[in-house]
N, C-alpha and C positions, 0 to 999 in steps of 0.2 A: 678718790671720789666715792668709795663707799659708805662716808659717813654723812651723806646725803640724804636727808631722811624721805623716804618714798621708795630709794632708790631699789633696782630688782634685788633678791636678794639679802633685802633687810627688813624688821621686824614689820617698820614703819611702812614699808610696802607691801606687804603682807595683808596687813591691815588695811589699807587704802583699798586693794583688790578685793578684798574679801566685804570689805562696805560696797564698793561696786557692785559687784555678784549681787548681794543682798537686797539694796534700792532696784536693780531689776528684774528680779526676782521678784519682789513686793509689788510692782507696777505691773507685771503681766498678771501675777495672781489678781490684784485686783481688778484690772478690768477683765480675764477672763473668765469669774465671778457670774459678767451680768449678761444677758440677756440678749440685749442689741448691740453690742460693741460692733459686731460685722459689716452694721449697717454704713457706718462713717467708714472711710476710706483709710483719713487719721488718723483714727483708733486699731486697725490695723496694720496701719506704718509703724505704728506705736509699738503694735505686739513683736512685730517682725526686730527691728530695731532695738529693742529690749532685750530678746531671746539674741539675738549676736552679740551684743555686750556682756551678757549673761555667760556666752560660751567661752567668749574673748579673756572675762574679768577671771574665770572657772580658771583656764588653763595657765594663764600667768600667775595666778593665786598657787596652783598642784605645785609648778615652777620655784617661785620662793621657795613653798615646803621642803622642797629637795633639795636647794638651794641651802636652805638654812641648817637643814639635817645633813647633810654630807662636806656643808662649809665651802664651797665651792662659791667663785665669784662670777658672777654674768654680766663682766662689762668688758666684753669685747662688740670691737666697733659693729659687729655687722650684726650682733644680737639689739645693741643696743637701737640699731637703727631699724632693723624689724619691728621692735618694740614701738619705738617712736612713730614709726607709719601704720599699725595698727591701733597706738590709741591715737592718733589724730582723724583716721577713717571712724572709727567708733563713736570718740566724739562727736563728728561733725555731725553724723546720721543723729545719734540721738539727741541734740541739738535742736535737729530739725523737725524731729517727732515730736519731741515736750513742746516745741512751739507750736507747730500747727495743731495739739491737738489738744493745749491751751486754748488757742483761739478760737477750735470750734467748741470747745464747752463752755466759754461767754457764751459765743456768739449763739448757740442754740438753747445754752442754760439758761442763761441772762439777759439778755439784749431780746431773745423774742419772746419774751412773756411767762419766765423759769420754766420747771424743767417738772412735766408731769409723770417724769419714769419714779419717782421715789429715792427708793433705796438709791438706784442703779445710779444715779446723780451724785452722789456723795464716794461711790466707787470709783466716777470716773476721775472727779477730782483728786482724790488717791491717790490714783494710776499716776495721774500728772504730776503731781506734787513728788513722788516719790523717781517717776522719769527726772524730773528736774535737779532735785537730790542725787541720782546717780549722775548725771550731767556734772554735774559739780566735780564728783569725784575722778571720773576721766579725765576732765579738762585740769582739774590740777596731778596727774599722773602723767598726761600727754606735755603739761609744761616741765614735768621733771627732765623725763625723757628725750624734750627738747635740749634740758640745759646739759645732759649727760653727755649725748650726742656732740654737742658743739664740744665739749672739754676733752671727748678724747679724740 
């Protein structure tokens, strides 16, 4: 199963981790940039949420490294399934963050008469867009993980 592309251990996953990292990395930096982010509740689920994917995406990313430099393989059952239940908690939170914190940048960008912070408005969309972007990448690392999992 290690010619799985994602899989722990291989370049392909490596790379998916390391986009991870990256997307929320970029989405805390941008919303903590502005000004009022503290205010929204959201926007702080957001940071919190970010920053654990962030650390989650860090330490599996270090993992590979040593993985791929010492040639060593990481599909045994009980790694694999650690993995698996860490990107699916990860997922799910930041999931929930890019959505709700979607929502409230319509709902207070948009819907009630734009958004009179300026700059700060186009940060926050950012944030989300790049939350949503790491989103992606978990959810297709957490489906790897799932099918790893099932095969061994």
């Amino acid at each position: 199963m290690k010619s799985l592309a994602g899989a722990p251990g291989t370049w392909t996953g490596l790379i998916l981790r390391m986009a991870q990292c990256l997307f929320s990395v970029g989405s805390i930096a941008s919303m903590a940039t502005t000004k009022t982010f503290f205010s929204f509740t959201a926007f702080c689920y957001l940071i919190a949420s970010m920053g654990l994917e962030a650390i989650w995406s860090f330490g599996l990313a270090a993992m590979d490294v040593y993985a791929l430099s010492k040639k060593k393989d990481l599909h045994n059952s009980t790694l694999l399934s650690l993995f698996a239940v860490g990107d699916w908690v990860t997922a799910t939170l930041s999931l929930a963050a890019a959505a709700s914190s979607a929502g409230i940048t319509v709902l207070y960008f948009d819907d009630l008469g734009g958004c009179s912070l300026g700059e700060e408005c186009s940060k926050y969309q950012m944030a989300v867009a790049l939350a949503f972007l790491s989103w992606i990448t978990i959810a297709i690392s957490s489906l790897i993980m799932f099918w790893l999992v099932a095969a061994v």
